[in-house]
C-alpha positions as CSV (number, residue, x, y, z in Angstrom):
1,X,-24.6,0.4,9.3
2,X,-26.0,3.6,9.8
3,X,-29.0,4.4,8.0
4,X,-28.5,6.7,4.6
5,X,-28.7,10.4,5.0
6,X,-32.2,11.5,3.8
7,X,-31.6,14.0,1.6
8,X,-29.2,11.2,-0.3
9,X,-31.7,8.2,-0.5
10,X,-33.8,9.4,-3.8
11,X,-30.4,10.8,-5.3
12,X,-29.8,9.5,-8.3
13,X,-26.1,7.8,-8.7
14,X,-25.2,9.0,-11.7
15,X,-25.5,12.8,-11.1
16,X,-22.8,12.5,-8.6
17,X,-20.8,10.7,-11.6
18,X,-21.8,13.2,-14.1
19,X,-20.8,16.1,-11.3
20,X,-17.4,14.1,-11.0
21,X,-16.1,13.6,-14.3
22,X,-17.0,17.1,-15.4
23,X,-15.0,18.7,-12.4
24,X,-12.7,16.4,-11.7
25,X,-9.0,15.5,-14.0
26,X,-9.7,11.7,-15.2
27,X,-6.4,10.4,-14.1
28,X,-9.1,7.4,-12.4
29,X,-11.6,5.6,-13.9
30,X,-13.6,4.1,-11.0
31,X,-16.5,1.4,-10.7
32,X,-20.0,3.0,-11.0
33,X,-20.4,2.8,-7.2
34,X,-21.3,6.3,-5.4
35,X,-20.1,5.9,-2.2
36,X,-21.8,7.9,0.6
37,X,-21.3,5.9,3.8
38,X,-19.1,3.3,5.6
39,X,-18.2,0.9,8.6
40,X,-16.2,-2.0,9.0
41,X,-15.7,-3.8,6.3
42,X,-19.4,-2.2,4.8
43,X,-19.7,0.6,2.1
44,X,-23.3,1.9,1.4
45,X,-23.9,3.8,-1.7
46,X,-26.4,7.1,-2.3
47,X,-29.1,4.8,-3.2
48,X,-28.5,2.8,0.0
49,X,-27.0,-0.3,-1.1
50,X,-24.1,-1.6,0.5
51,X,-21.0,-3.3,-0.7
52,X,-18.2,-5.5,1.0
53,X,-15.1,-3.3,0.6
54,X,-12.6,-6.0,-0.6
55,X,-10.1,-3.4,-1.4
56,X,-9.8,-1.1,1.6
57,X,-8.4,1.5,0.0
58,X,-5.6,-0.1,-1.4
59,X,-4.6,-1.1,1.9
60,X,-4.7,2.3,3.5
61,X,-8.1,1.0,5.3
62,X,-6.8,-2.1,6.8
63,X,-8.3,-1.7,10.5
64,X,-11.6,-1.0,8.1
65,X,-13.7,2.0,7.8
66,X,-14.3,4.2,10.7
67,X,-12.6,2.6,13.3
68,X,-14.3,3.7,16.4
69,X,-10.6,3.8,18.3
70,X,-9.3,5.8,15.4
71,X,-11.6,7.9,14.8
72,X,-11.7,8.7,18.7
73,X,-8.5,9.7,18.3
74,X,-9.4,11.8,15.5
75,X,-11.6,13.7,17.1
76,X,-10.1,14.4,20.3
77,X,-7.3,15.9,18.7
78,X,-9.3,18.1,16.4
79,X,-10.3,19.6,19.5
80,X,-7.1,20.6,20.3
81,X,-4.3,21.4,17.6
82,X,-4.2,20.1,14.1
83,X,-1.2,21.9,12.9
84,X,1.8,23.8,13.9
85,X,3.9,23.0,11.3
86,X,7.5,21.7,12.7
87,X,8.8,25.1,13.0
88,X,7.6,24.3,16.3
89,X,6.9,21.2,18.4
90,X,4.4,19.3,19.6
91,X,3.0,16.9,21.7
92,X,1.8,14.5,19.6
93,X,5.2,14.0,16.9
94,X,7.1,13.0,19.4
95,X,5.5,9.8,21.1
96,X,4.3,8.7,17.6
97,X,7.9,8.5,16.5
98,X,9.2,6.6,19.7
99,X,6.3,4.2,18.9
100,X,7.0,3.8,15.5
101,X,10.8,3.2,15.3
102,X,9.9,0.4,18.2
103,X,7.5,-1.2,16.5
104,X,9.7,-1.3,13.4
105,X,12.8,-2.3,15.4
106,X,14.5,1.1,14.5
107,X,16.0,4.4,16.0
108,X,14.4,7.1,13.7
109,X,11.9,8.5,12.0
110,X,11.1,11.2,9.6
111,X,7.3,11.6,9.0
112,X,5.6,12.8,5.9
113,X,2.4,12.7,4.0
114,X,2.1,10.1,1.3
115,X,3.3,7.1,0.0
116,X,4.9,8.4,-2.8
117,X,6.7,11.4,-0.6
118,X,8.2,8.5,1.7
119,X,9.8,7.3,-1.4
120,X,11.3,9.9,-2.4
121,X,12.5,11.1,0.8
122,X,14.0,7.6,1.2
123,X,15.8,8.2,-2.1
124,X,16.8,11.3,-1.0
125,X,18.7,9.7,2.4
126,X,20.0,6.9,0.2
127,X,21.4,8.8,-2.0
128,X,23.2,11.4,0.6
129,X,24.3,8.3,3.0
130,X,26.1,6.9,-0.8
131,X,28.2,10.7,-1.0
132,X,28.6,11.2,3.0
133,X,29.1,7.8,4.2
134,X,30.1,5.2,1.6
135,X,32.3,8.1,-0.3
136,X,30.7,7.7,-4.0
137,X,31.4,10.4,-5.9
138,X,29.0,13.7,-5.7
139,X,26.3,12.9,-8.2
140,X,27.0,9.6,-9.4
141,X,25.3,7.7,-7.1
142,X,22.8,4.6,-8.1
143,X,19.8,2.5,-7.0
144,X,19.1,-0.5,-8.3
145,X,15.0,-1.5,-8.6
146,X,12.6,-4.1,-10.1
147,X,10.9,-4.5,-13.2
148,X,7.1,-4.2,-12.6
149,X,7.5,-1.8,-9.7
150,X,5.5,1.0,-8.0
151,X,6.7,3.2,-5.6
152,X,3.7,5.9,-6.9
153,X,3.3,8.8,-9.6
154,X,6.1,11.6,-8.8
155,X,8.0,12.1,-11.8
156,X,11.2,11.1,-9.8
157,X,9.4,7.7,-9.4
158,X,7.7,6.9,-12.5
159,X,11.0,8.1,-14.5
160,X,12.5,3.7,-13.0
161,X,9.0,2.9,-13.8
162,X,8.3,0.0,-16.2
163,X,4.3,0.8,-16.5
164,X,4.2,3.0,-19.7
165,X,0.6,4.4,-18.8
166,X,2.1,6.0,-15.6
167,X,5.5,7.0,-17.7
168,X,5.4,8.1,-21.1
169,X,4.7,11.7,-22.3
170,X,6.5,12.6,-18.3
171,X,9.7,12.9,-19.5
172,X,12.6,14.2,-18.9
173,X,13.3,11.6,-16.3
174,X,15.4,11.5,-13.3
175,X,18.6,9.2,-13.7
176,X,20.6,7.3,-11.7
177,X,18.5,3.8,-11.5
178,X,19.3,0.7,-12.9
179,X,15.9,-2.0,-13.3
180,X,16.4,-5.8,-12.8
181,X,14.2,-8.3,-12.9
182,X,12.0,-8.5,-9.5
183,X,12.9,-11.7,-7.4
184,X,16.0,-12.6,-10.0
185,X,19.4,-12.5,-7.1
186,X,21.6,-12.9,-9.9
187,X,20.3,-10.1,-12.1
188,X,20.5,-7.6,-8.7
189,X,24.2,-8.8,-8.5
190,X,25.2,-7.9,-11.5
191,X,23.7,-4.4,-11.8
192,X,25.4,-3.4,-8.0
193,X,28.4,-1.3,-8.5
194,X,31.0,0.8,-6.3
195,X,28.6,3.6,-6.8
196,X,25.0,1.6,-6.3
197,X,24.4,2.9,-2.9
198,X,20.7,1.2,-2.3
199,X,18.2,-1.5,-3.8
200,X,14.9,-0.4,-3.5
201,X,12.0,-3.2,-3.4
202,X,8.4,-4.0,-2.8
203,X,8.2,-7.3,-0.7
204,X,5.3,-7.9,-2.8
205,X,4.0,-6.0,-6.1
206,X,0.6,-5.2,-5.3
207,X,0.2,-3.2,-8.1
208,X,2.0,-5.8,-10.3
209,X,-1.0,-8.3,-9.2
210,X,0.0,-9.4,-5.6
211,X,3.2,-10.9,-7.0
212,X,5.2,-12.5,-4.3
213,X,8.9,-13.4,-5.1
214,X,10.9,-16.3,-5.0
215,X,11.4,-17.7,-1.4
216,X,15.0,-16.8,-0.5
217,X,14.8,-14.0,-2.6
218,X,14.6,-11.2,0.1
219,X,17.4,-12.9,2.6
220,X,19.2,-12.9,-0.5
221,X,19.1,-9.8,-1.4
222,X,19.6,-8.5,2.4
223,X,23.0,-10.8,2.5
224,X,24.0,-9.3,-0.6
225,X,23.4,-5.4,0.6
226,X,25.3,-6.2,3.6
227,X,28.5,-7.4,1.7
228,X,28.2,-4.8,-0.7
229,X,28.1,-2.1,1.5
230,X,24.1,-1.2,0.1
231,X,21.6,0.0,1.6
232,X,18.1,-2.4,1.4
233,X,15.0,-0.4,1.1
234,X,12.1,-1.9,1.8
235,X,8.8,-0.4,0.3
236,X,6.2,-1.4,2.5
237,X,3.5,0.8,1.9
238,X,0.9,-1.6,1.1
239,X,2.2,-4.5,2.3
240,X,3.2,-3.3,5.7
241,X,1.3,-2.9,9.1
242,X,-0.6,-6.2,9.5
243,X,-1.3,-6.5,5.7
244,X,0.5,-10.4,5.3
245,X,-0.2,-11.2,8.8
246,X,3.2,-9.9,10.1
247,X,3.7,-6.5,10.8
248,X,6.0,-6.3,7.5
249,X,5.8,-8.3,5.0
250,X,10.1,-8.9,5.2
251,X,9.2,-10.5,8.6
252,X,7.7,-13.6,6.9
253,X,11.1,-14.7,5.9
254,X,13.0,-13.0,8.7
255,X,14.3,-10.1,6.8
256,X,15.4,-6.8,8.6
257,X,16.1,-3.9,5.7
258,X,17.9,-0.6,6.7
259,X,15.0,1.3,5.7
260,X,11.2,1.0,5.8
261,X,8.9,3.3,3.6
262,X,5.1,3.5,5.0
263,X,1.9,5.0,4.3
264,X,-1.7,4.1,3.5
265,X,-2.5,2.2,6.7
266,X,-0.4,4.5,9.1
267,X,-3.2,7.4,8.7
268,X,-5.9,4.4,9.8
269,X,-8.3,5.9,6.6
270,X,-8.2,8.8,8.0
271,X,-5.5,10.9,7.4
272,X,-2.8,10.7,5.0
273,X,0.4,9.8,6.9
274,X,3.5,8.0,5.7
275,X,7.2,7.8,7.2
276,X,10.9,6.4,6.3
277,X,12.0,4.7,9.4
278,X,15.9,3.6,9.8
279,X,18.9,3.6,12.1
280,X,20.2,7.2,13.1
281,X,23.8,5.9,11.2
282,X,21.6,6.2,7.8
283,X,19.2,9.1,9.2
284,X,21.5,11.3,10.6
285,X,22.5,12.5,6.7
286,X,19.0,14.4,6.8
287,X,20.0,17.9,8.4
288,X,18.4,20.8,9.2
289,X,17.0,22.6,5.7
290,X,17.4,19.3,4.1
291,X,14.1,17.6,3.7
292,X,11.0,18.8,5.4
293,X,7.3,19.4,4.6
294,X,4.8,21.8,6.2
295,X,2.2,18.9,7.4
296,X,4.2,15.8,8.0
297,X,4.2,15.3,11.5
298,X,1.3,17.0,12.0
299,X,-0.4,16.8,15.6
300,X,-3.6,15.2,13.9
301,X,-1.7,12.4,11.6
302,X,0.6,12.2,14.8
303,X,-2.1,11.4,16.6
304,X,-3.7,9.1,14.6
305,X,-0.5,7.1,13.5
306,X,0.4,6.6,17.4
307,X,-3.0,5.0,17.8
308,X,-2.8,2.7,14.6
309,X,0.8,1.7,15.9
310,X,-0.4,0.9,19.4
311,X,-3.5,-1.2,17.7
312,X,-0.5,-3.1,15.8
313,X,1.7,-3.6,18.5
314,X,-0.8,-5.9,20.6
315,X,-0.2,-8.5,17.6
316,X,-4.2,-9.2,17.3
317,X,-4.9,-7.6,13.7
318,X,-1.5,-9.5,12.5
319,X,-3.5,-12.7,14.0
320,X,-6.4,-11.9,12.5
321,X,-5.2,-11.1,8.6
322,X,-3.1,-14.7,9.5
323,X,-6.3,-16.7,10.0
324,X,-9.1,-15.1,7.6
325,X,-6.3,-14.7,4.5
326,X,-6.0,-18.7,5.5
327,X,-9.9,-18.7,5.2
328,X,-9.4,-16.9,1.8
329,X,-6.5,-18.2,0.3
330,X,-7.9,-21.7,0.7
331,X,-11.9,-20.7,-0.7
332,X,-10.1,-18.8,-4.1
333,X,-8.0,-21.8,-4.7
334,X,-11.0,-23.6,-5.2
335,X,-11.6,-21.6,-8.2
336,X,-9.1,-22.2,-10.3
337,X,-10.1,-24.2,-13.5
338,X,-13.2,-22.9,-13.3
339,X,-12.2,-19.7,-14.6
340,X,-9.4,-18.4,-12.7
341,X,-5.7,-19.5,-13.5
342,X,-3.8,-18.8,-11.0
343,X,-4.1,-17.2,-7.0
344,X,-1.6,-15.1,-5.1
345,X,-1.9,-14.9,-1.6
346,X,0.1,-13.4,2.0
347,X,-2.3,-12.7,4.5
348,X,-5.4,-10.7,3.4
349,X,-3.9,-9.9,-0.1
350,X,-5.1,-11.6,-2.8
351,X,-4.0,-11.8,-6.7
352,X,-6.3,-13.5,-8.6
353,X,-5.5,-14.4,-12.2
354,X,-8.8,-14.4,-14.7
355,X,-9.3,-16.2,-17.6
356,X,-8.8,-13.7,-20.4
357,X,-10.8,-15.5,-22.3
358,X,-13.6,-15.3,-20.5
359,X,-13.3,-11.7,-19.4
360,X,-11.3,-8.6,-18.2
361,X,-11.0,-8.0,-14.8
362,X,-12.5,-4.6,-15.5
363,X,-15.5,-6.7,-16.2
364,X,-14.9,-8.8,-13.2
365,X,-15.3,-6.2,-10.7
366,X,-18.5,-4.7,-12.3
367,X,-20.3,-8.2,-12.0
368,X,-18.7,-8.5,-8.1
369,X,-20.1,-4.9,-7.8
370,X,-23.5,-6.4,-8.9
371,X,-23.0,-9.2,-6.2
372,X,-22.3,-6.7,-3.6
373,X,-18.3,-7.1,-3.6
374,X,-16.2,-4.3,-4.4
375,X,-12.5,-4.8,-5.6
376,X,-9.9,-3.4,-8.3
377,X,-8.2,-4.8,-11.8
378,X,-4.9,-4.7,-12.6
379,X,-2.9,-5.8,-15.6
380,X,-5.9,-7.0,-18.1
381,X,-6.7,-9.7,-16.0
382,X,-6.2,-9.3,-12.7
383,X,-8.0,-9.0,-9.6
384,X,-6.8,-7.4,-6.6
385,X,-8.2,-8.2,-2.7
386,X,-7.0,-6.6,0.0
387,X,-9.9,-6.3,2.4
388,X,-9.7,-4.6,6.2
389,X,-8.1,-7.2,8.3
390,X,-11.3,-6.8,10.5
391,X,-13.2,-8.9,8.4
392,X,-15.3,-11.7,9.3
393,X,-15.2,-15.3,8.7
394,X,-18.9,-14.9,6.9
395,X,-17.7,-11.7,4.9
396,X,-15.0,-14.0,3.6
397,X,-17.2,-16.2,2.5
398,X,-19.2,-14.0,0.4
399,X,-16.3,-12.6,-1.3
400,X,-15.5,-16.1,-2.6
401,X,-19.0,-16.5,-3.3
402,X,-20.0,-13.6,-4.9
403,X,-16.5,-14.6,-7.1
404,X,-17.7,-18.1,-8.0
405,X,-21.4,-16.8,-9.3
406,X,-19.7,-13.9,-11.3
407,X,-17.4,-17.0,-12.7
408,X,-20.5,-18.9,-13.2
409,X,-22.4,-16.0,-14.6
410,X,-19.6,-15.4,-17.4
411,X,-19.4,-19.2,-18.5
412,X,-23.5,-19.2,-19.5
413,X,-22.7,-15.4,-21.3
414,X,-19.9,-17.2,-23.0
415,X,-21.8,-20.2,-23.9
C-alpha cells in the first residue's frame, strides 16, 4: 500500500465526516471509516489505517481496488477521447459490445450507466417486445417479480418494491407488476397471464441478505417462460461477472435467461457502466429515438468494460471466487452457534445471519471495523461479504477471524 498522502496523515477523521453530512443529502449512513486510499483487497483511512474491504463496493470492485490492468486502461484512454456521445461513433463501443454479447452467449447489447438504468431499460424492451411481438394489448402489459427484490432506487423500480424504507412517501407508482414470492414456482405460475410479458429476478438477493433460492427454482422458472411465451430477465448486477464463481450466477444451475442486466463490476471500480444484453429477436424492439443516454457507451466506460470482459473471459477470477468462497464458506460455517444462526454462501458472497440477541449487524460491522474488516448490514441482522475475488487465502482468514473475536467480544459485553 502506498504510503498516506502527507498533508492527510494528522487529519482528523471526523472533519471529513462533519464536512460530509453537512454538504451531503443523508440518503447513506456509512461506518465511521474515512477512506483516502486503496489497493487490492486493502483500504487505508486519513489517519493511515487500513482495512480489508469485505464489501468491494457492493460488488462493483470485484477485480479489487485499483487494478493495475484496469486502471491502464483507464488511463490510456483518458489520453485520447472520453466522450462523443453516440451521436457519433467510436472506436471503443464497438469491440466492447462484440466482447460482451460473447461472453454472455448473446447477439446484442445496449450500454448504459448504472445498475438501476439497465433495469429499467430492460423493462422498457420487455415491455415493447410484449405489444410488438407477443401482441398484448398497447398498455396492458405485465411483469411479474419477487418479494424482497432490488433492482435499485428509480421510482419505476421501487414502485414493485417490497422494502418500505426505499418505497413509501415515493408515490405515485408505476403499475403493471405483479410480486410473488422469490424461489415459490407455483406462486410465479399463477400470477403469469396472456398479458405477463416478462419475470424479472435476482439469481440471488444480495440486498435481501445473499438469499439463494430453492435449487430447481431458476430451471423452473426458465421452462416455465419458455412455454408461456415470457420473457426471463435475469438481474445480475451483483451477482454477475465472476461474483459466484461462474461468470453468472444462472450458470450454476445451467440456466440461459433472454436477458441479462449488468453493472457494478463491468466499470472494474472505475467507472460506472452497466448494459442489457439479449438476442437481436428481443433487441431489435429498441429503435432509433427509443432509448438512449448521453454517456452510455462512452469511449472511457467502453474501454474499461472491454478490458474487465477480457479479464473474465480467461476463466481465472471465476476460479479464483470458486476456491477462496470455498475457503470462506467453510471458516463462517464454523461460527454458527456461537453467535451466528445461519450462513449463505455462492462463491465470494456471503450472508451471515447474527444473533439478534446478541447484537445488530450495524453493531457488527463497527466491531469488524475495529478489527480491521470492513463490511455492510442488511435487514437488522445481517451481514453482507462480498470481497474482490483477488483476495488471498490469508485475507480470508482474517475476515473469519476478525468475525469470531467480534463474536467473542459481544458474548463477554453480554455477560
Amino acid at each position: 500500500m502506498t504510503t498516506i498522502r502527507a498533508d492527510l496523515a494528522t487529519a482528523d477523521p471526523q472533519d471529513f465526516i462533519d464536512q460530509e453530512n453537512a454538504a451531503t443529502a443523508h440518503n447513506y449512513s456509512p461506518l465511521p471509516v474515512v477512506v483516502a486510499q486503496s489497493e487490492g483487497a486493502h483500504v487505508t483511512d486519513v489517519a493511515g489505517r487500513t482495512y480489508i474491504d469485505a464489501l468491494a463496493g457492493y460488488s462493483a470492485l470485484n477485480f479489487g481496488h485499483c487494478h493495475p490492468k484496469l486502471i491502464e486502461a483507464a488511463k490510456a484512454q483518458l489520453d485520447r477521447v472520453t466522450l462523443v456521445s453516440r451521436a457519433f461513433y467510436n472506436d471503443q463501443l464497438g469491440p466492447f459490445c462484440e466482447a460482451l454479447a460473447k461472453l454472455a452467449g448473446k447477439e446484442v447489447v445496449l450500454p448504459m450507466n448504472t445498475g438501476a438504468e439497465a433495469v429499467e431499460t430492460a423493462v422498457k424492451i420487455a415491455r415493447k417486445w410484449g405489444y410488438d411481438v407477443k401482441g398484448v394489448p398497447d398498455g396492458q402489459a405485465r411483469i411479474i417479480v419477487m418479494d424482497g427484490n432490488f433492482h435499485g432506487r428509480t421510482t419505476t423500480v421501487i414502485s414493485f418494491s417490497t422494502d418500505e424504507t426505499a418505497r413509501s412517501g415515493f408515490g405515485p407508482y408505476t403499475p403493471g407488476f405483479d410480486i410473488v414470492t422469490y424461489g415459490d414456482l407455483d406462486a410465479v405460475c399463477e400470477a403469469m397471464t396472456d398479458e405477463t410479458v416478462a419475470v424479472l429476478v435476482e439469481p440471488i438477493q444480495g440486498e435481501g441478505g445473499v438469499i439463494i433460492p430453492p435449487e430447481g427454482f431458476l430451471p423452473g422458472l426458465r421452462e416455465l417462460c419458455t412455454e408461456r411465451n415470457v420473457l426471463m430477465i435475469a438481474d445480475e448486477i451483483q451477482s454477475g461477472l465472476g461474483r459466484t464463481g461462474t461468470t453468472f450466477a444462472c450458470d450454476v444451475e445451467g440456466v440461459v435467461p433472454d436477458m441479462y442486466t449488468l453493472g457494478k463490476a463491468l466499470g472494474g471500480g472505475i467507472m460506472p457502466v452497466s448494459a442489457v444484453v439479449a438476442n437481436a429477436d428481443i433487441m431489435n424492439v429498441i429503435t432509433k429515438g427509443t432509448h438512449g443516454s448521453t454517456f452510455g457507451g462512452n469511449p472511457l466506460a467502453a474501454a474499461i468494460g472491454h478490458t474487465v470482459v477480457d479479464m473474465l473471459a480467461t476463466g481465472e477470477y471465476q476460479q479464483m471466487a470458486r476456491e477462496r468462497g470455498q475457503q470462506l464458506s467453510e471458516g463462517l460455517n464454523t461460527l454458527i452457534g456461537q453467535g451466528v444462526l445461519a450462513v449463505r454462501c455462492r462463491g465470494l458472497w456471503a450472508g451471515i445471519d447474527i444473533d439478534p440477541t446478541l447484537m445488530t449487524g450495524r453493531e457488527a460491522c463497527l466491531m469488524l471495523a475495529e478489527e480491521g474488516v470492513l463490511a455492510k448490514d442488511t435487514h437488522g441482522s445481517t451481514l453482507r461479504l462480498a470481497p474482490p475475488l483477488t483476495i488471498t487465502a490469508e485475507q480470508i482468514e482474517e475476515i473469519i477471524e476478525a468475525l469470531r473475536r467480534v463474536l467473542k467480544r459481544a458474548h463477554t459485553t453480554e455477560g
